[in-house]
Phi, psi and omega in degrees: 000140193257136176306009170276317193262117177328148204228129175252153235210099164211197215270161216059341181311148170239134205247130186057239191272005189259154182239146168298111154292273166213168185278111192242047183147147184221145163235209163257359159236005189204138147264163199229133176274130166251141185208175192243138185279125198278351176271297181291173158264103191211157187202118156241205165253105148244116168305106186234125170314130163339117148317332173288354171249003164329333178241033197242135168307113189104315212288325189295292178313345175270337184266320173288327178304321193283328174278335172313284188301318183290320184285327186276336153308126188230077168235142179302334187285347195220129193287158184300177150225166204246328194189142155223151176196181183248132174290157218273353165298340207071010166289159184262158117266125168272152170240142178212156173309106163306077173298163172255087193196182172247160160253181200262053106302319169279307172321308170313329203279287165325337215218286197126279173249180155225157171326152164276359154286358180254323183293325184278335185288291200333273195336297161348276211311298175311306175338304193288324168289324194293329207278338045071301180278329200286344181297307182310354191089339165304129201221095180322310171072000172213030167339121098267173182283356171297325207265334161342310259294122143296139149251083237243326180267357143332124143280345150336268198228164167280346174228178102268120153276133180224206178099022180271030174293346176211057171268162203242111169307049173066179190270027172268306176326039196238050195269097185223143151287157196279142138082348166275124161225103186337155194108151163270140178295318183305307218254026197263149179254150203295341183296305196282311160285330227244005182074010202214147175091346116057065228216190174288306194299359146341284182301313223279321209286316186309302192316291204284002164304302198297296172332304211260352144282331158302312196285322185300296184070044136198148165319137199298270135355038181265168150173195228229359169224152188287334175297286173327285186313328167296325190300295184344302151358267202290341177232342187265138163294126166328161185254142156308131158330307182307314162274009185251342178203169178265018203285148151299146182309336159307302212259346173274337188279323165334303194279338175314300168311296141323354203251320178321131194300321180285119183306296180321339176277319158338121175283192206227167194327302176275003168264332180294304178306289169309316188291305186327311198294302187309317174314308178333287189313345195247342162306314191269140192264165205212349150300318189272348200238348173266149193235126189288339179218175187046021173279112187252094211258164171273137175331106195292126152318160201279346172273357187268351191299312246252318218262302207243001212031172176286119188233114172250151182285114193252097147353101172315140173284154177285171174283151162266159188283146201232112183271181197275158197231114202322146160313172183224127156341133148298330185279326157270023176226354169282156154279112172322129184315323194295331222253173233267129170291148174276108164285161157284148186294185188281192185276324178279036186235002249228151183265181171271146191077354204264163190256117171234165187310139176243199186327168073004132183286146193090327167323123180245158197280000000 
């Protein structure tokens, strides 16, 4: 078979060691499969590149680049990869960590908006990845809610973000089409349309993007051409949070605070993580919920281990035992009539510090 001819791909096909179950996600650079390791008891995710791109400059290299970022990045949020290779077309495939979820696109989809405790965990949970990839030099570039999967039954993590065929590697990572610029336009930062700055405060701008449609439940931004929504971006301000939902004034000014036109203004990953978090704390009854045993809480990461420390409950010693101690005599504890009251002493007795009586008022010297 010649790498000129397409290969067609549905259930039973088998691509490397997987045999194709069915097809579960479409992108704009892939589909995704769910399929099975025909030797392990293993259930992944495989991604195989459009056949119409194959012959487009770059796309193969965004797809070898995207198992590149999943294998070196190490977060319970951002799913494993397992294997990447090529087909005998020469299309590239990833096999990736099969999640069980929704993405907060169906949810949105469903429900409309969510709580500000649920928009603030989000807010947490996502943070925590970005603060994590941004350390690494990594810049997602396409935060949305497609890219979301909740895992709410995870003991791992509560999410995955996935979708990186067109995050930017550090300053190696500059892989674009001409006349292209990576991203979605609703959730795109005015920086990111505008083709330049191409930076961490991205993700952030995308995030309060995502954020600020949960509590609204529409995008801060819209309009009926790709042009308008960018203008919209670059010059318009969000309509304030505060009339649009009953969330607190911290967490609607957080997201706002993301929001912001200026990169440089934008809190950063971990700041994002920390305000939210506090928003939890003020959210949450935090008394009714806490429990001293049998809490099976999920694994802290090593930057919040890093961040907030550990604080462990160390079990009071019981008291030692006191034994009783017998009445005491009257007689030893009243003073005998006979014995002498303590006066002060004379002036040549007198200590350094000690207070004694002086002259008498009227007295003359």
């Amino acid at each position: 078979m010649t790498s000129d001819a397409t290969i067609d791909l549905g259930p039973n096909s088998l691509v490397g060691s997987y045999r194709l179950v069915k097809e579960i996600g479409r992108g704009g650079m892939g589909v995704v499969y769910q399929a099975e390791h025909i030797v392990l008891p293993r259930r992944a995710a495989i991604k195989v590149m459009h056949a119409t791109l194959r012959r487009l400059p770059g796309m193969a290299t965004r797809m070898v680049q995207e198992a590149a970022i999943l294998e070196r990045l190490r977060h319970p949020g951002v799913v494993k990869v397992h294997e990447c290779n090529l087909l005998p077309d020469l299309r590239p495939w990833i096999a990736m960590e099969l999640v069980a979820g929704e993405t907060l696109a169906g949810r949105l989809a469903n429900a409309a908006t969510l709580s500000p405790l649920d928009v603030a965990r989000l807010l947490v949970d996502v943070a925590d990845v970005l603060a994590a990839v941004h350390a690494r030099g990594v810049v997602h570039r396409d935060l949305k809610p497609d890219n979301l999967i909740l895992t709410p039954g995870d003991a791992g993590y509560p999410l995955r973000v996935i979708d990186w065929g067109v995050a930017r590697l550090g300053p190696i990572g500059r892989i674009t089409l001409d006349g292209m610029t990576p991203g979605t336009p609703i959730y795109m930062s005015p920086e990111q349309a505008a083709g330049h700055h191409i930076a961490a405060p991205c993700d952030i701008y995308s995030l309060g993007v995502i954020a600020y449609e949960a509590l609204a439940g529409h995008p801060p931004f819209d309009g009926r051409t790709l042009a308008e929504v960018v203008c919209m971006h670059v010059t318009s301000e969000a309509a304030p949070l505060a009339d649009k939902t009953c969330a607190p004034i911290a967490l609607c000014g957080l997201v706002h605070h993301m929001l912001d036109k200026d990169p440089s203004l934008r809190p950063s990953a971990l700041e994002v993580r920390q305000l939210a978090q506090a928003v939890i704390y003020e959210l949450s009854d935090v008394y009714e919920s806490l429990e001293i045993s049998g809490v099976v809480a999920r694994p802290r990461t090593s930057s919040e281990i890093l961040e907030f420390g550990v604080t462990e409950l160390v079990p009071t010693r019981r008291p030692r035992w006191t034994p009783e101690i017998a009445a005491v005599p009257a007689a030893l504890v009243e003073p005998p009539a006979r014995l002498r009251p303590i006066t002060p002493k004379g002036l040549r007795d007198q200590v350094s510090g000690e207070i004694v009586a002086g002259p008498r008022a009227g007295a003359r010297s």
